[in-house]
Structures are given as structure tokens and as C-alpha cells.
C-alpha positions as CSV (number, residue, x, y, z in Angstrom):
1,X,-17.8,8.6,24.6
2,X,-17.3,9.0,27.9
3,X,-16.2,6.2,31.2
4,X,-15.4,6.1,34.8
5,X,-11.5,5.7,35.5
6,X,-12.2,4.3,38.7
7,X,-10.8,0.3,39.2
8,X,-13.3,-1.8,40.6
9,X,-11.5,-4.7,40.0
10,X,-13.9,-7.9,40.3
11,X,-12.5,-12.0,38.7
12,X,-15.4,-13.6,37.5
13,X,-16.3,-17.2,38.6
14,X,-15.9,-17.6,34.0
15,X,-12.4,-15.8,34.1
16,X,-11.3,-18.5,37.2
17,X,-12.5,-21.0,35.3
18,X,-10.4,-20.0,32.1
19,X,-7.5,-19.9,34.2
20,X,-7.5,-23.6,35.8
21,X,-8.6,-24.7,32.7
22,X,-5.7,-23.5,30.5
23,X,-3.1,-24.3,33.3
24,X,-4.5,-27.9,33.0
25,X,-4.7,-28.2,29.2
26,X,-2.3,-25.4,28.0
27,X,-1.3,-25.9,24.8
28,X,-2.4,-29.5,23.7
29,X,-5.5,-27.8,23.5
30,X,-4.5,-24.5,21.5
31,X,-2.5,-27.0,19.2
32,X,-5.9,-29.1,19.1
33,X,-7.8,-25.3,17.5
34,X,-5.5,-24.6,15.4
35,X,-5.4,-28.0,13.8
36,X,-8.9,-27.9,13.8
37,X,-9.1,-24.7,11.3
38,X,-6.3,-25.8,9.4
39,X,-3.6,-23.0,10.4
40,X,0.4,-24.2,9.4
41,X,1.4,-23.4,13.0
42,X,5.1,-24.7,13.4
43,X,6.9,-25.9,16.7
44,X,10.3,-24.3,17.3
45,X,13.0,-25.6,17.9
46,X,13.5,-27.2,22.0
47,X,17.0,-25.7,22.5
48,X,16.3,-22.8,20.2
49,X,12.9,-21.9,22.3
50,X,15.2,-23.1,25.5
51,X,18.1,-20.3,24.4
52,X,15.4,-17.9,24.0
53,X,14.6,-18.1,27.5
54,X,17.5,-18.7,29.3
55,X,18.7,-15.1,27.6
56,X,15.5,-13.5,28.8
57,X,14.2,-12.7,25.0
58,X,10.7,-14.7,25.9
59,X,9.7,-13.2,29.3
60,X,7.1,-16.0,29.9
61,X,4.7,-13.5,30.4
62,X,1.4,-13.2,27.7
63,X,0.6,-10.0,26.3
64,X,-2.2,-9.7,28.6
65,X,0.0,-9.8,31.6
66,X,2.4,-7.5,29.6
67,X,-0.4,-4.9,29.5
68,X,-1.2,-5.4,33.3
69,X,1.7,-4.6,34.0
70,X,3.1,-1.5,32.2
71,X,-0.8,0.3,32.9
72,X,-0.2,-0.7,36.7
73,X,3.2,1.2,36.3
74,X,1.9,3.8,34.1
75,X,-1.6,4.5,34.1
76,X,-1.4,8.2,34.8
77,X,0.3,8.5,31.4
78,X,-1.6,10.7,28.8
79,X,-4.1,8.8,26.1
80,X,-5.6,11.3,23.0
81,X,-7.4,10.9,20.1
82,X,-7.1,13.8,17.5
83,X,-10.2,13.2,15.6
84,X,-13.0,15.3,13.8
85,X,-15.1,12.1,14.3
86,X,-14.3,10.6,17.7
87,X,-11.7,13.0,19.5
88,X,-11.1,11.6,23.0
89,X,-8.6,12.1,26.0
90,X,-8.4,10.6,29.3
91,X,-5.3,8.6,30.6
92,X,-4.1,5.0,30.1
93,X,-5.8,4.0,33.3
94,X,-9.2,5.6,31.9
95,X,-8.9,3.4,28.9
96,X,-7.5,0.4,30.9
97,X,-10.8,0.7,33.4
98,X,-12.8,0.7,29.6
99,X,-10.8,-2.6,28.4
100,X,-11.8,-4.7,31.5
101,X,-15.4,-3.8,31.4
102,X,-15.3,-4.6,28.0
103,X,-13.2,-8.4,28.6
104,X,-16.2,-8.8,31.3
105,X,-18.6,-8.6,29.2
106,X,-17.2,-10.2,26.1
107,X,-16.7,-13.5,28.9
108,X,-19.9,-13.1,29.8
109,X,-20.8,-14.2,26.1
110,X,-18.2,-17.2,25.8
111,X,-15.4,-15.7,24.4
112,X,-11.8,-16.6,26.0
113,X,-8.1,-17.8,25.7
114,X,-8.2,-19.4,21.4
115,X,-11.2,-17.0,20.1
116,X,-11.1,-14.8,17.1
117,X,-11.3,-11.3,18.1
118,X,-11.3,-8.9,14.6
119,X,-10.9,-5.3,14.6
120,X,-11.1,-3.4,11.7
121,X,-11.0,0.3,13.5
122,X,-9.5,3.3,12.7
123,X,-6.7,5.0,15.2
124,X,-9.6,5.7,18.0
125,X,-9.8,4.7,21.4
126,X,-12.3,2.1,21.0
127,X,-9.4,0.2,19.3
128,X,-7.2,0.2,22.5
129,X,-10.2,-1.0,24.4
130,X,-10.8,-3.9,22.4
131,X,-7.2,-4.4,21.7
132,X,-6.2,-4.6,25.5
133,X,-9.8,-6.1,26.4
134,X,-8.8,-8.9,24.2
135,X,-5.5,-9.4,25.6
136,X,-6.8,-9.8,29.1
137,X,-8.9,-12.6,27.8
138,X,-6.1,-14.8,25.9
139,X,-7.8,-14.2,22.6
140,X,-5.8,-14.3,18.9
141,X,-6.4,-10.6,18.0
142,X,-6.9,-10.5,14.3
143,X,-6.2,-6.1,13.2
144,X,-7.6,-5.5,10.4
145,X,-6.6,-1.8,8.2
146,X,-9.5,0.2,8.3
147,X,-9.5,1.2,4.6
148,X,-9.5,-3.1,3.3
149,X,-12.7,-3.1,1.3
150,X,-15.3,-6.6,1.3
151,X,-12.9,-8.5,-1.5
152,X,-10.0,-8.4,1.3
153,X,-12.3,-8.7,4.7
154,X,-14.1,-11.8,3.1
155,X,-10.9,-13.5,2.7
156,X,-9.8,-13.2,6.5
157,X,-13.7,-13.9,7.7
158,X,-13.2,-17.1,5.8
159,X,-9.7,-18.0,7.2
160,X,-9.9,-16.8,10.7
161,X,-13.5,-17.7,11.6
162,X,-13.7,-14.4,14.4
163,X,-16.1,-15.2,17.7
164,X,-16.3,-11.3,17.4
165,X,-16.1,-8.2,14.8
166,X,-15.5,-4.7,16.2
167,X,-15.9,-2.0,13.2
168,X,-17.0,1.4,13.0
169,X,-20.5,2.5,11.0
170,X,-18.7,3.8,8.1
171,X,-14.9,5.4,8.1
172,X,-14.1,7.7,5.3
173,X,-15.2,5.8,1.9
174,X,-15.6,3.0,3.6
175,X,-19.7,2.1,4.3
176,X,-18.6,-0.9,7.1
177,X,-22.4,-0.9,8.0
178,X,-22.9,-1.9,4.4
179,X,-20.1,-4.4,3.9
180,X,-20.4,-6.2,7.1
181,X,-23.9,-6.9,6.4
182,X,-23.9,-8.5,3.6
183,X,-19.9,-10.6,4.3
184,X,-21.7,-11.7,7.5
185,X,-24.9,-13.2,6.2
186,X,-22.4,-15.7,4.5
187,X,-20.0,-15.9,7.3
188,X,-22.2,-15.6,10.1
189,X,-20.1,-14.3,13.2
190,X,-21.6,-14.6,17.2
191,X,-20.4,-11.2,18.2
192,X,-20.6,-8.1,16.0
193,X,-19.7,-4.7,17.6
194,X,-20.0,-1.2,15.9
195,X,-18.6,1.6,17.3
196,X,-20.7,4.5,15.8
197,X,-23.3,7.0,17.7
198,X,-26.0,4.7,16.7
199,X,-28.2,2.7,19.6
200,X,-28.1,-1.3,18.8
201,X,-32.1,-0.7,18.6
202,X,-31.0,1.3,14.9
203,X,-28.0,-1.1,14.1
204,X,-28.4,-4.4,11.2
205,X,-29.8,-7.4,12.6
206,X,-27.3,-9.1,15.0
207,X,-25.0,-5.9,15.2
208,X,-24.1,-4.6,19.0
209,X,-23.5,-1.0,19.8
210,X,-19.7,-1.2,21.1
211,X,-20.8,1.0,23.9
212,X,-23.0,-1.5,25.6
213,X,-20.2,-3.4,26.5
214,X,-18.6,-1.2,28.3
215,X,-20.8,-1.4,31.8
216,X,-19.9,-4.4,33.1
217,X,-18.0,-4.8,36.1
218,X,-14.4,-5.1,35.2
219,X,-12.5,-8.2,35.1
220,X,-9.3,-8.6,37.8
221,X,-6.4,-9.2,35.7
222,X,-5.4,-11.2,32.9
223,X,-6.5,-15.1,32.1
224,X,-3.6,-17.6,32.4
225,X,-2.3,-18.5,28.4
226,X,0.3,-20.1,27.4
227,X,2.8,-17.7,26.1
228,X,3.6,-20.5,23.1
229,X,0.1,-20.0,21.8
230,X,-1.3,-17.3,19.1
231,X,-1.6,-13.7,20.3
232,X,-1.7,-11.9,17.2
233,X,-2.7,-12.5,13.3
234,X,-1.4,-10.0,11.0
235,X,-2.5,-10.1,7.3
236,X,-0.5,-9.2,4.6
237,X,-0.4,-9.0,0.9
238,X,2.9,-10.5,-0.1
239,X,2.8,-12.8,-3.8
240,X,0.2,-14.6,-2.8
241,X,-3.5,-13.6,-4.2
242,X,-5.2,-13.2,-0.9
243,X,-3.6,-11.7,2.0
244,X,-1.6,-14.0,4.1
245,X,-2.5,-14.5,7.9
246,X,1.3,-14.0,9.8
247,X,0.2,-15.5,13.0
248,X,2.7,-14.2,15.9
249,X,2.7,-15.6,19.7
250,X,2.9,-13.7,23.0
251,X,6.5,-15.0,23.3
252,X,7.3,-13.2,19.9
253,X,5.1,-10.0,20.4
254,X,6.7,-9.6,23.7
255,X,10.3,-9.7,22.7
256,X,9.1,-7.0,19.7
257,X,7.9,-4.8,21.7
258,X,10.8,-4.9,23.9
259,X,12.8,-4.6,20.3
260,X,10.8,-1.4,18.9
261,X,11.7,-0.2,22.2
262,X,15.4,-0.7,22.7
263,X,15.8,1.0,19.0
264,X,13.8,4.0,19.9
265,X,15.9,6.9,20.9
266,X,15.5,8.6,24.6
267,X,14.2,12.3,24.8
268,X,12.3,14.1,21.9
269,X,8.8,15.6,22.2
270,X,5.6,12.9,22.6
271,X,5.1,11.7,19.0
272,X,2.2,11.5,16.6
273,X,1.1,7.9,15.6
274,X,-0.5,8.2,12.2
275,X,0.4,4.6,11.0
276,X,-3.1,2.5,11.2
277,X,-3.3,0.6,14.4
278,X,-5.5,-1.9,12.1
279,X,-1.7,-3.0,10.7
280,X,-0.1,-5.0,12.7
281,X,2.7,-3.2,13.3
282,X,0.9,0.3,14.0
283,X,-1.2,-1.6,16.9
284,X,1.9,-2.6,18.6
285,X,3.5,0.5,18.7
286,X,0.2,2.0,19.3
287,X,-0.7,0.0,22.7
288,X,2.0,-2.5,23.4
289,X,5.5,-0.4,23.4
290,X,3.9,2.7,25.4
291,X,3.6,0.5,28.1
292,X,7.7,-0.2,28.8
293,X,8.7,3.4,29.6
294,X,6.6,6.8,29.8
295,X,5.5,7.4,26.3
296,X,2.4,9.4,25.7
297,X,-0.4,8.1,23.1
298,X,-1.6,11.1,20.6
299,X,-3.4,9.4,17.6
300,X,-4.5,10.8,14.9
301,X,-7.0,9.0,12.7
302,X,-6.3,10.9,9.2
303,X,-2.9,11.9,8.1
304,X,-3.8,15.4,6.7
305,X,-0.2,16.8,6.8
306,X,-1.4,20.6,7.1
307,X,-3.6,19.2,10.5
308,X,-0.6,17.5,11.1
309,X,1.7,20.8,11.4
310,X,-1.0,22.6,12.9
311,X,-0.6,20.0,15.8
312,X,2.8,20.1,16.4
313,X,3.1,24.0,16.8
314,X,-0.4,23.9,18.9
315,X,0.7,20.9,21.4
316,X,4.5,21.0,20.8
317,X,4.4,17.2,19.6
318,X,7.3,15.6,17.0
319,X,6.8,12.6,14.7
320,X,9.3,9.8,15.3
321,X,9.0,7.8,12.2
322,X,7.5,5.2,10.5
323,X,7.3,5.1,6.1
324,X,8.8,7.5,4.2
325,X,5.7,8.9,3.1
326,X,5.2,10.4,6.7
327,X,8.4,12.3,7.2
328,X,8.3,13.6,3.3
329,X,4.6,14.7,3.8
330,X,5.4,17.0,6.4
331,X,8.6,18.4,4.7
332,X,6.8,19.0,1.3
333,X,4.2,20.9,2.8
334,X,4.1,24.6,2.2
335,X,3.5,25.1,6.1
336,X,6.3,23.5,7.5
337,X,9.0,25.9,8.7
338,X,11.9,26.3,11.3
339,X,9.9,25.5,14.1
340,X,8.2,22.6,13.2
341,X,12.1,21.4,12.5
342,X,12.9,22.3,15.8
343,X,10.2,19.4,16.7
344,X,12.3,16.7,14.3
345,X,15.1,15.9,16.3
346,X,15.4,12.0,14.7
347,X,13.6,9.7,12.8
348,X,13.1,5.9,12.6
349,X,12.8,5.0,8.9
350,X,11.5,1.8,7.6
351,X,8.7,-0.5,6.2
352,X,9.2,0.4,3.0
353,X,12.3,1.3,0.9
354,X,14.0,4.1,2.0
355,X,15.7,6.4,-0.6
356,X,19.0,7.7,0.2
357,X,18.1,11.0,-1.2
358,X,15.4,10.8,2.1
359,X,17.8,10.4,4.5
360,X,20.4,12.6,2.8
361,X,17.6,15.4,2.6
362,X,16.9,14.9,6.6
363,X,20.1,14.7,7.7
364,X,20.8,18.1,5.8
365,X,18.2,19.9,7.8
366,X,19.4,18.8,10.7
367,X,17.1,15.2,11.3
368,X,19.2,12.2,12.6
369,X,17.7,9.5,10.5
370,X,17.7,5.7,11.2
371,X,17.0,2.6,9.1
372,X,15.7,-0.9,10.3
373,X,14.3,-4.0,8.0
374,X,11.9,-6.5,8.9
375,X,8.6,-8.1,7.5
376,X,5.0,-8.6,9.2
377,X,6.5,-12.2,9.6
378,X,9.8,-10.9,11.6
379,X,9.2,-7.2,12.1
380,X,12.8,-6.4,13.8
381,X,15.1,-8.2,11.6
382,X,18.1,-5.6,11.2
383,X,18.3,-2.1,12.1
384,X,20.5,0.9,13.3
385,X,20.1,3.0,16.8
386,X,20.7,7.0,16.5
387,X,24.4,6.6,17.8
388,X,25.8,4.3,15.2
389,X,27.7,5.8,12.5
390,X,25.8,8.2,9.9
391,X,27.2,6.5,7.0
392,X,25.2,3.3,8.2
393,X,22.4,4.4,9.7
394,X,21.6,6.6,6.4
395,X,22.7,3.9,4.1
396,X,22.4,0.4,5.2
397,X,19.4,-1.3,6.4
398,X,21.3,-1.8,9.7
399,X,23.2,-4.9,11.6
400,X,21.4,-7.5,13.0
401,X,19.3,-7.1,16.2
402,X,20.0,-8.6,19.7
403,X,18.2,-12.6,19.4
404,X,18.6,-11.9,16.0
405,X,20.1,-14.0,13.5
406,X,20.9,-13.4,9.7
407,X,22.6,-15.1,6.9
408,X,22.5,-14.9,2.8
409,X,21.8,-18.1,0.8
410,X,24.4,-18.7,-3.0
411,X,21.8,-16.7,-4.3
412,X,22.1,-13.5,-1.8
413,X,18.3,-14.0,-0.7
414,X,18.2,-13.4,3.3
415,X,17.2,-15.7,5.6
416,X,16.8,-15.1,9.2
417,X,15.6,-16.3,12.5
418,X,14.9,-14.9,16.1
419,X,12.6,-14.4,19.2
420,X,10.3,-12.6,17.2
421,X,9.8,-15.3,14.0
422,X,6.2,-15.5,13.3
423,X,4.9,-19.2,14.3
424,X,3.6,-19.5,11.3
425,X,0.8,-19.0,8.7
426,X,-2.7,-19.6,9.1
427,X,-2.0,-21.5,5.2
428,X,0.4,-24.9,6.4
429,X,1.4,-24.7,2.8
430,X,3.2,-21.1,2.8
431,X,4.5,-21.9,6.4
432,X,6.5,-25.5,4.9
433,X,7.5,-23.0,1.9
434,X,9.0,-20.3,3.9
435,X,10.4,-21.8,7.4
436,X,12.8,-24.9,7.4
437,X,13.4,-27.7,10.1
438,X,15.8,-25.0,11.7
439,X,13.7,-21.9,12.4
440,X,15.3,-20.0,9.3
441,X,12.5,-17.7,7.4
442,X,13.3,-17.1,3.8
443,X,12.7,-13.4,3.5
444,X,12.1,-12.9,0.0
445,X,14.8,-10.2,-0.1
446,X,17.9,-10.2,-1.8
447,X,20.8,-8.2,-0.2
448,X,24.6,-7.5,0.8
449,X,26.2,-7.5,4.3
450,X,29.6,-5.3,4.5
451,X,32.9,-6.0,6.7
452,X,31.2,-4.7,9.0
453,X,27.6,-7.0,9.4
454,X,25.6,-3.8,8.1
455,X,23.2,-5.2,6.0
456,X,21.7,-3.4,2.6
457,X,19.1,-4.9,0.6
458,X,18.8,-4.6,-2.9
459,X,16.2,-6.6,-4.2
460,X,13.4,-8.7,-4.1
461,X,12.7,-12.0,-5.1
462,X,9.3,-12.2,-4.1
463,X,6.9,-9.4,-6.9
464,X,5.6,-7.1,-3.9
465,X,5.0,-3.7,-4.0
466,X,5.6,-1.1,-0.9
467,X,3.2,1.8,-0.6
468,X,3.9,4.0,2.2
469,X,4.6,0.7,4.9
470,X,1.9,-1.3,3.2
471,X,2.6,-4.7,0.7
472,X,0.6,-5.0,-2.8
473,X,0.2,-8.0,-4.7
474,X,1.2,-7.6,-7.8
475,X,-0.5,-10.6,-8.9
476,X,-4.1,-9.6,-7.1
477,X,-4.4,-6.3,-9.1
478,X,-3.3,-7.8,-12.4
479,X,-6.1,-10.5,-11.7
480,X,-8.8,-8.0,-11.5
481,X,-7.6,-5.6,-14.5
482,X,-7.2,-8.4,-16.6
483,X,-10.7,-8.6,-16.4
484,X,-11.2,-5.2,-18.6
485,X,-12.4,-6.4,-22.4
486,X,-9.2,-4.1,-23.8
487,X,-6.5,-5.6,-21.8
488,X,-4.8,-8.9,-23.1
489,X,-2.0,-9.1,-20.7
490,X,-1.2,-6.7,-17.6
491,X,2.0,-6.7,-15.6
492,X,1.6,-4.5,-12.3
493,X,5.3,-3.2,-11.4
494,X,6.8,-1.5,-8.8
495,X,7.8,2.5,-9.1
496,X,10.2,4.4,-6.8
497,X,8.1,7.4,-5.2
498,X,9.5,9.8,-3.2
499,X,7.2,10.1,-0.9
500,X,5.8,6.5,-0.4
501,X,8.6,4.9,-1.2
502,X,6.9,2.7,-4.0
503,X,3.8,3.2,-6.5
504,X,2.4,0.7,-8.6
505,X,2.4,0.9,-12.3
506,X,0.3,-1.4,-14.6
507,X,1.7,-2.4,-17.8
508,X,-0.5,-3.7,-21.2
509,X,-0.3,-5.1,-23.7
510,X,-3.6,-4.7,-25.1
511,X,-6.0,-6.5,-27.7
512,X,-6.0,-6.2,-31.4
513,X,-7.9,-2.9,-32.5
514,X,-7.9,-2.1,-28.5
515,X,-7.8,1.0,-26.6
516,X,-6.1,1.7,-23.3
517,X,-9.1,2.1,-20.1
518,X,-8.4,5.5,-18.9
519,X,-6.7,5.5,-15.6
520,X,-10.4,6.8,-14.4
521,X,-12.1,3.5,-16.0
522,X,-9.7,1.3,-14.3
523,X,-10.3,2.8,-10.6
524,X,-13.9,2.6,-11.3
525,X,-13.9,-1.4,-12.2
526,X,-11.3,-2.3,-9.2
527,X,-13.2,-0.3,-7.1
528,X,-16.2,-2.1,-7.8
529,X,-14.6,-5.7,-7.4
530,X,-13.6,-4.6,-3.5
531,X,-9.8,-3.7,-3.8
532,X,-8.9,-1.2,-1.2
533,X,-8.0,2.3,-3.2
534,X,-4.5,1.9,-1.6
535,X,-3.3,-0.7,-3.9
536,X,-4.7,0.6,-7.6
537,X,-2.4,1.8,-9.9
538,X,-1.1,5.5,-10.5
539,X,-0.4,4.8,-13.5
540,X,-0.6,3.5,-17.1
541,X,2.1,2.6,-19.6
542,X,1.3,0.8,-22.7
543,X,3.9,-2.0,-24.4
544,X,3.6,-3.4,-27.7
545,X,5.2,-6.6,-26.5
546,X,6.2,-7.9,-22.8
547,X,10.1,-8.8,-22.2
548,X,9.8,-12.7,-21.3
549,X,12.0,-15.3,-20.7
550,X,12.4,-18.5,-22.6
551,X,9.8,-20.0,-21.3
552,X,7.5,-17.6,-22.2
553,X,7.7,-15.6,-18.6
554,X,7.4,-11.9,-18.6
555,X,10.5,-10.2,-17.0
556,X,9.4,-7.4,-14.4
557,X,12.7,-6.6,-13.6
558,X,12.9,-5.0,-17.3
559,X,10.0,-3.4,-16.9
560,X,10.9,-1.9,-13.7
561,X,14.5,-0.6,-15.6
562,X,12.1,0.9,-18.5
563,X,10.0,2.9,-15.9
564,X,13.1,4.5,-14.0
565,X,14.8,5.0,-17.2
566,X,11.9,6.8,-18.1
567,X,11.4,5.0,-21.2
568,X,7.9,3.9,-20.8
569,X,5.6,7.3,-20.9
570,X,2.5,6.9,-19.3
571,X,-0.5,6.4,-21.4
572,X,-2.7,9.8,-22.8
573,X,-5.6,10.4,-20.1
């Protein structure tokens, strides 16, 4: 794909518009859309929002204008894409010049400040041009992982209602053509946009080719938004069945990104960024944090470790962090030697649990290593910068950020509050179940803080599951291999994994005269019911009665002791 870098800035008369119109209303009328399609949205606290701002933590400025302004600043900065599909390099401004064509022409259509934007795109560049496109229009930005399959992606159709769908023809296993098709015929969305080498002549009826929006004269500068209202919507899977919608603000993204960057070390070679901008996370690290200092963008849109090390001899490049499963890839690998250590100088650890035997590995090769703890509904909650003590930063989860409030409840679970709380759920029940009157967010964690305010969890009180940075309901898989004639009860469990930090593990109890599905059988049916490959089961272990309670309820936590103990073998193939 290829566009001009040069800035022909020009405000549409509909852009104008937008901006007197939201400086009139503000956000009576984003409280009046989100009420309308049922979102739990909550109001903070007066003097807790007015402490926010008098310390500087919400900037006033909307994610938009935060994107302005760091391209304006650094828009000679490098942009790649390492891709076998859709390689691509230019320069922030390049992609920047891209994004307001695109926010031209998506105004052009209606779409503004409150609409749905969805992106379910892998790590290429179209996904910063719709990302930062959006943001210059005030819409909620809904990422989307690119590997969620139709059982997930009907689910946040349904919820968020998107004025616009940006996907790709197909991605890996993944036939988006396919899927979108037949979701959208019964969830009809205005707007859909494929990125693909396909002309919108050979697209599905109602589909767009992504690069026809990309002519238009480009818009002038961000619409006026209240930075109170919705930026982002994150969905994770968490206990719930269906992915939860974690809907964030510009105040709240804004002081994260300012977060992520304070805890990132200075000097180091330009990193990688593997983790999926389609997580809400990834994007923000992807296209928001770049844009406070001079940091480089080098995607990559498969983590194939031995492409991976290639890479970082070929273009001297490091990989700063993220899961586990990233910095254990790269060290297993039979290519990785002394000079691809020389490119490791640190790395940030977190999103899912992080083995001491991880950090104790890294360290002994020479890799400063630091923790930090948050959830998609407070990302930066606790953490450790690469000065602090080794003994913390490799074995606590880290002290409590700047804004950044903790404390335990008499059961040890964690509750904390801060700048960067979520504003709620897009489900009003969850949000009055997990926030109180105060702003305090039970975290679902349970966990210890020393003498010295370093906090280390050590539990959960919520049944999720941590693959490489991404949450599994336990209780959506054991909904859909509960289904399977053999099975009479199934509890899915977490595993400790070296390399992803957690696997899950499906336990059975199985019927009367019964065999166990093969591991095989059981991909095959949960594959067919739509559940992203990411969150099957590696394995199968078979009980001849569960460990409950009392009451009848089966007790994980035993379960979880059998399978480190090694007591429960995995079930003959």
C-alpha cells in the first residue's frame, strides 16, 4: 500500500460542526449514548477527578489531541511493518498524513465523537491508520485480537453496536471474509472496511476496500471531546461467559500512557512489538506511548521466534518485554546466541504470572528484569523500574504506581483505585459488582504487601486462566466441552507453563461406560462452536470423582495442587 506524506491539512465544515456541537453539549450528551445502549458507565468521584487534575495525572487533553501532538513533535520518527503479507515502512508522519484522510472520509459518512469504531487487525499499518483516524474523530475505539473467532466477535457486535468494522480478508486461520459475512447479516453494521488486495467491486455485499478511504483530503486536527467520555473498549475474558467490554476514557488512557512510559527504561536498541495491537494493551503501546519520546515502531505481525532472531542480528533491534512467553521463546530457541544477548539489555515482565525461575534465569544471563501488575480494567496498578532493588524487581509484583492507590481487604483480595481505573463496563451489573461508591476496583487477586509496600500476589479469587498476556474463562470452555456425549462434568484449570506463563487443563469426570474424547476430538468440536484456538485445552486428565465442597461445589484449587504435584497424568492420546 502505498500514500503521500505530504500534510495538506484542510477542517471540514462536518468536523467544525462536531466541535461546537460537543463544546455545547459535552457530556450530557455522551452520558445520554451510553445510557441509551445500556453501558454501566460510573461517575468518579468530584474531589477524586478534581485531585486527579490538580496533580496533573488527567492532562485534559483527548487522545486525539494526544496523538496531534506527539506526531507534530515526532513525525520523522521510523514506522515498519515486518510482514510476509503486508510489509510496510514509511515514518509516523507518512502514517499520520494516511489517518486524517481516512477521519475525512469516515466524517464524510457520519461517523464522529460517541461512534463505534471496531478493529479486528493484525499488527499492520492499516491498524495505526484507523486507530489514530478514529482518535481524531472522538470515536470509542473498540480493538478487537485478530485471532477471536465468530462465537467471541458476535458477542461484542451485539454489545457495542460499531458505526464501522475494519478487518482484514482472512489472517492466518482465520477466514474474516467468511465470518463477517454471515455475523453482519444479523448485526447489520453502516461501515464495513477490509483491508486485503481485493477492489470493493470483488468484496461481500456492503464491504469497502480499506484503501478507498484513504484519498480524501485530510482533516485539520482533532474534534473537540470531552476527555470524561469513552475513548477505548477493551474486551476481556475474566469469569464471566462472554468477554467483558472494560470501557476506559481519554483521561484514563492518557495518564497510562504517560504510566507505560515513566516505567520504561531509557537507552536499549528500538524494540520489537509482537503483542497484538487488537488487545488493548498492545494498541497502546503500539501507537499511543511512541508518541511521548523518540521510540521507533517495528511490528511484526507473527511471533515466529527463529524470524524473530533473524531480525535482531539483521536490524540490530531488542525486545523490551511484554508475557513471559516472548522473552522464553527467544531464549529456548536453538538460534539464539551471545549476540542476540548483547541485544537484551532489560525486560519489562508482566500480564501474566511471572515465574521466578524466569527472572532468575534472565538475570543470570545478564537481563535486568522487571515486574508490574495490572488488569485490562487498571493496566498499571503496581510495578518496579530497572533501578529498584533486584530482590523486588525479580520477586515482587512491584510498589504501587504514582496516582496509584492500593489496599488488601480481611480476606487479602486487592483493591485499588487511580487515574487510570476503567469507567466502567459496558454490563451496569459487573460495574456495581466490581467498583464501590469510592472508586475502589475489586481486583480479583489475592496478595501480600511487605514492610516495604512491594506487593506479591499469590492468588486469585476470580477462576481465570493467563495464556501468554491473554485471560481464559474457565467457565466458557467448560460450557462448550460439556457439550461432548462422554463428558458428564468438566472443570477447566489453570497449569503453570514456562513459557506462557499459564495453560489450561480440562478435567472429567466422565459418563458411565464412557470414553475420554481424544485431545484431537475436543479441538475439532470447540473449534467448530467459534472459540478462538488460544483458549482450548493442552490437555486432558481424567478423575473418577471431583473434590467439592459441602455444598456440592467442585474445589479447583485441589485440582490445581494435583496437576503441579503431578498427580493427575494426562489422559492416553
Amino acid at each position: 500500500m502505498a500514500f503521500s506524506s505530504e500534510s495538506n491539512h484542510v477542517v471540514t465544515s462536518l468536523e467544525a460542526s462536531y466541535r461546537r456541537a460537543r463544546i455545547a453539549r459535552g457530556w450530557v450528551l455522551s452520558q445520554s449514548v451510553w445510557q441509551e445502549r445500556g453501558w454501566g458507565l460510573r461517575d468518579v468521584a468530584p474531589d477524586l477527578a478534581a485531585s486527579y487534575r490538580e496533580a496533573g495525572h488527567w492532562s485534559g487533553r483527548s487522545l486525539g489531541e494526544v496523538v496531534a501532538h506527539g506526531l507534530d513533535l515526532l513525525g520523522h520518527a521510523p514506522f515498519h511493518v515486518r510482514s510476509t503479507i503486508r510489509p510496510w515502512s514509511g515514518t509516523f508522519a507518512d502514517v499520520d498524513r494516511a489517518a486524517r484522510s481516512f477521519a475525512s472520509s469516515l466524517s464524510a459518512r457520519g461517523v464522529g465523537p460517541g461512534d463505534v469504531v471496531l478493529l479486528q487487525l493484525p499488527n499492520w499499518v492499516e491498524a495505526g491508520i484507523a486507530f489514530w483516524g478514529a482518535t481524531y474523530l472522538g470515536s470509542v475505539v473498540v480493538p478487537v485480537v485478530h485471532f477471536y473467532g465468530a462465537k467471541e466477535v458476535s458477542h461484542i457486535l451485539r454489545v457495542t453496536r460499531p458505526t464501522v468494522v475494519v478487518t482484514p480478508e482472512r489472517f492466518g486461520y482465520v477466514d474474516h471474509l467468511g465470518n463477517y459475512t454471515s455475523m453482519l447479516s444479523s448485526t447489520p453494521v453502516p461501515n464495513w472496511l477490509v483491508v486485503g488486495d481485493r477492489p470493493t467491486a470483488s468484496l461481500p455485499a456492503g464491504a469497502t476496500a480499506f484503501e478507498d478511504l484513504l484519498d480524501a483530503d485530510p482533516i485539520g486536527g482533532p474534534v473537540v471531546v470531552d476527555p470524561a467520555s469513552p475513548a477505548v473498549i477493551g474486551f476481556t475474558s475474566g469469569t464471566t461467559q462472554d468477554p467483558k467490554g472494560v470501557v476506559h476514557s481519554h483521561d484514563t488512557l492518557g495518564f497510562e500512557a504517560r504510566q507505560l512510559d515513566w516505567m520504561f527504561p531509557e537507552g536499549g536498541p528500538s524494540a520489537i512489538t509482537g503483542a497484538p495491537v487488537g488487545h488493548f494493551i498492545g494498541m497502546l503501546n503500539a501507537f499511543i506511548v511512541p508518541l511521548l519520546r523518540w521510540r521507533p515502531v517495528n511490528l511484526v505481525d507473527v511471533w515466529d521466534p527463529a524470524a524473530i532472531l533473524r531480525l535482531m542480528l539483521d536490524e540490530r533491534l531488542g525486545m523490551t518485554g511484554g508475557s513471559t512467553f516472548f522473552l522464553t521463546s527467544l531464549l529456548d530457541h536453538p538460534d539464539f546466541t551471545e549476540e542476540h544477548l548483547g541485544l537484551l539489555p532489560f525486560a519489562g515482565l508482566g500480564g501474566s504470572p511471572v515465574p521466578e525461575a524466569v527472572t532468575t534465569r534472565a538475570r543470570d544471563l545478564g537481563i535486568a528484569t522487571f515486574r508490574s501488575y495490572g488488569s485490562t480494567e487498571h493496566p498499571s496498578i503496581t510495578g518496579c523500574r530497572i533501578d529498584e532493588p533486584e530482590d523486588k524487581r525479580m520477586r515482587t509484583d512491584g510498589h504501587a504506581l504514582p496516582g496509584v492507590e492500593i489496599r488488601l481487604d480481611d480476606d487479602g483480595e486487592i483493591l485499588s483505585r487511580g487515574p487510570d481505573l476503567f469507567i466502567g463496563y459496558t454490563d451496569p451489573r459487573l460495574t456495581d459488582a466490581t467498583v464501590d461508591s469510592d472508586g475502589w476496583y475489586r481486583t480479583g487477586d489475592i496478595g501480600a504487601v511487605d514492610d516495604d509496600g512491594y506487593l506479591t500476589i499469590t492468588d486469585r479469587v476470580s477462576d481465570v486462566i493467563i495464556r501468554g498476556g491473554e485471560n481464559i474463562s474457565a467457565r466458557e470452555v467448560e460450557e462448550l466441552v460439556s457439550e461432548l456425549g462422554s463428558v458428564a462434568e468438566v472443570s477447566v484449570v489453570a497449569v503453570p507453563d514456562d513459557r506462557m506463563g499459564e495453560r489450561a487443563a480440562a478435567v472429567l469426570l466422565l459418563r458411565p461406560g464412557q470414553k475420554a474424547p481424544t485431545l484431537e476430538a475436543m479441538r475439532e468440536h470447540l473449534d467448530g462452536a467459534g472459540l478462538a484456538r488460544q483458549k482450548w485445552p493442552e490437555s486432558i486428565h481424567v478423575v473418577d470423582e471431583m473434590p467439592r465442597t459441602a455444598s456440592g461445589k467442585v474445589q479447583k484449587f485441589v485440582l490445581r495442587d494435583r496437576l503441579r504435584a503431578g498427580t493427575l497424568t494426562p489422559s492416553a492420546e
